[in-house]
C-alpha distance (Angstrom), angle and dihedral (degrees) to the residues before:
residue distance angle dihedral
X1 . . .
X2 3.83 . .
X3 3.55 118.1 .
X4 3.65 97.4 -122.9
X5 3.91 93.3 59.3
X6 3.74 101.2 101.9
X7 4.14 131.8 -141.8
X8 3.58 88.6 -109.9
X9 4.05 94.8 56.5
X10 3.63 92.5 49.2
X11 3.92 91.7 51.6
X12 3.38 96.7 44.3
X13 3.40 90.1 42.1
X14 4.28 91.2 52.8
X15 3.99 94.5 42.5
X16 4.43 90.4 55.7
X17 4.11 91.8 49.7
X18 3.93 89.4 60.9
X19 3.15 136.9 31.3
X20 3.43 100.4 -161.6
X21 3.84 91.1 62.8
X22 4.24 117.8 112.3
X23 3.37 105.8 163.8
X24 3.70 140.8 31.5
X25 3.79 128.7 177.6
X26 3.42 136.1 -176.4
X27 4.09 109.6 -135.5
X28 3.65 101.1 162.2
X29 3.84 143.0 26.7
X30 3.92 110.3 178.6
X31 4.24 120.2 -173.1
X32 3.71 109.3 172.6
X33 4.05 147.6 122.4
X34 3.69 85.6 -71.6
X35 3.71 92.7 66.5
X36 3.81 126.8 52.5
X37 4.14 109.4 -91.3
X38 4.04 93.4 -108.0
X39 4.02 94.0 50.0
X40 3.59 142.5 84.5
X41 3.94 140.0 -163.1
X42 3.40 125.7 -133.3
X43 3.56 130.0 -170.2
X44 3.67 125.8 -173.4
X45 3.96 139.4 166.2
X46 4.10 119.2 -130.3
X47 3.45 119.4 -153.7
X48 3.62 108.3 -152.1
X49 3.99 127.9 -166.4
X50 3.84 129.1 -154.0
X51 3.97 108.8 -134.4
X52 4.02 92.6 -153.6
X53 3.66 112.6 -7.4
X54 3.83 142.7 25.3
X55 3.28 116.4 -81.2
X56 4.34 125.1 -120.1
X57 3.60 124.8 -128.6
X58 4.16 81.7 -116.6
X59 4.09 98.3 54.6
X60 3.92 87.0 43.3
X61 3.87 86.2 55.3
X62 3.28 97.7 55.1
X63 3.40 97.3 45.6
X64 3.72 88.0 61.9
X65 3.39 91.5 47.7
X66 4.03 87.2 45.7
X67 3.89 81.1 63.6
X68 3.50 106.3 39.2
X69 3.61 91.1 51.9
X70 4.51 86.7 46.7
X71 4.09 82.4 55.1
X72 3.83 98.0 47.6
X73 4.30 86.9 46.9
X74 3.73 91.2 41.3
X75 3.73 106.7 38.5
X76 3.58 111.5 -1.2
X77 3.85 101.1 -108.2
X78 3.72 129.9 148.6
X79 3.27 135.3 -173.7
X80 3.93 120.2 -93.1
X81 3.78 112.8 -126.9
């Protein structure tokens, strides 16, 4: 992601794609040669909580991809591989 996108933006940003998101953290922020000079990457852990039932590995997949896809629209970001 761009440098200039904040912590805050990209939580905010994870919490409104799903609603079954409760927590976000930030646990990493990595700049380095293995990244181009004017981005950043983040890395964060989401708690998510069923509202009636347990959740499958499946749903919880495409939740993530629910978000990933509401950060690409939103801010541009992908995910580092």
């Amino acid at each position: 992601m761009d440098k200039e996108i904040t912590c805050g933006q990209v939580e905010e940003c994870i919490k409104a794609a799903s609603s079954f998101v409760k927590d976000v953290t930030l646990f990493d922020v990595y700049e380095g040669k293995q990244i181009l000079a004017n981005k950043k990457s983040m890395a964060f852990t989401v708690l998510f909580t069923p509202k009636d039932e347990a959740f499958t590995a499946e749903a919880v997949d495409g939740y993530v991809k629910k978000i990933l896809k509401q950060l690409n629209k939103t801010y541009g970001i992908e995910l580092r591989s």
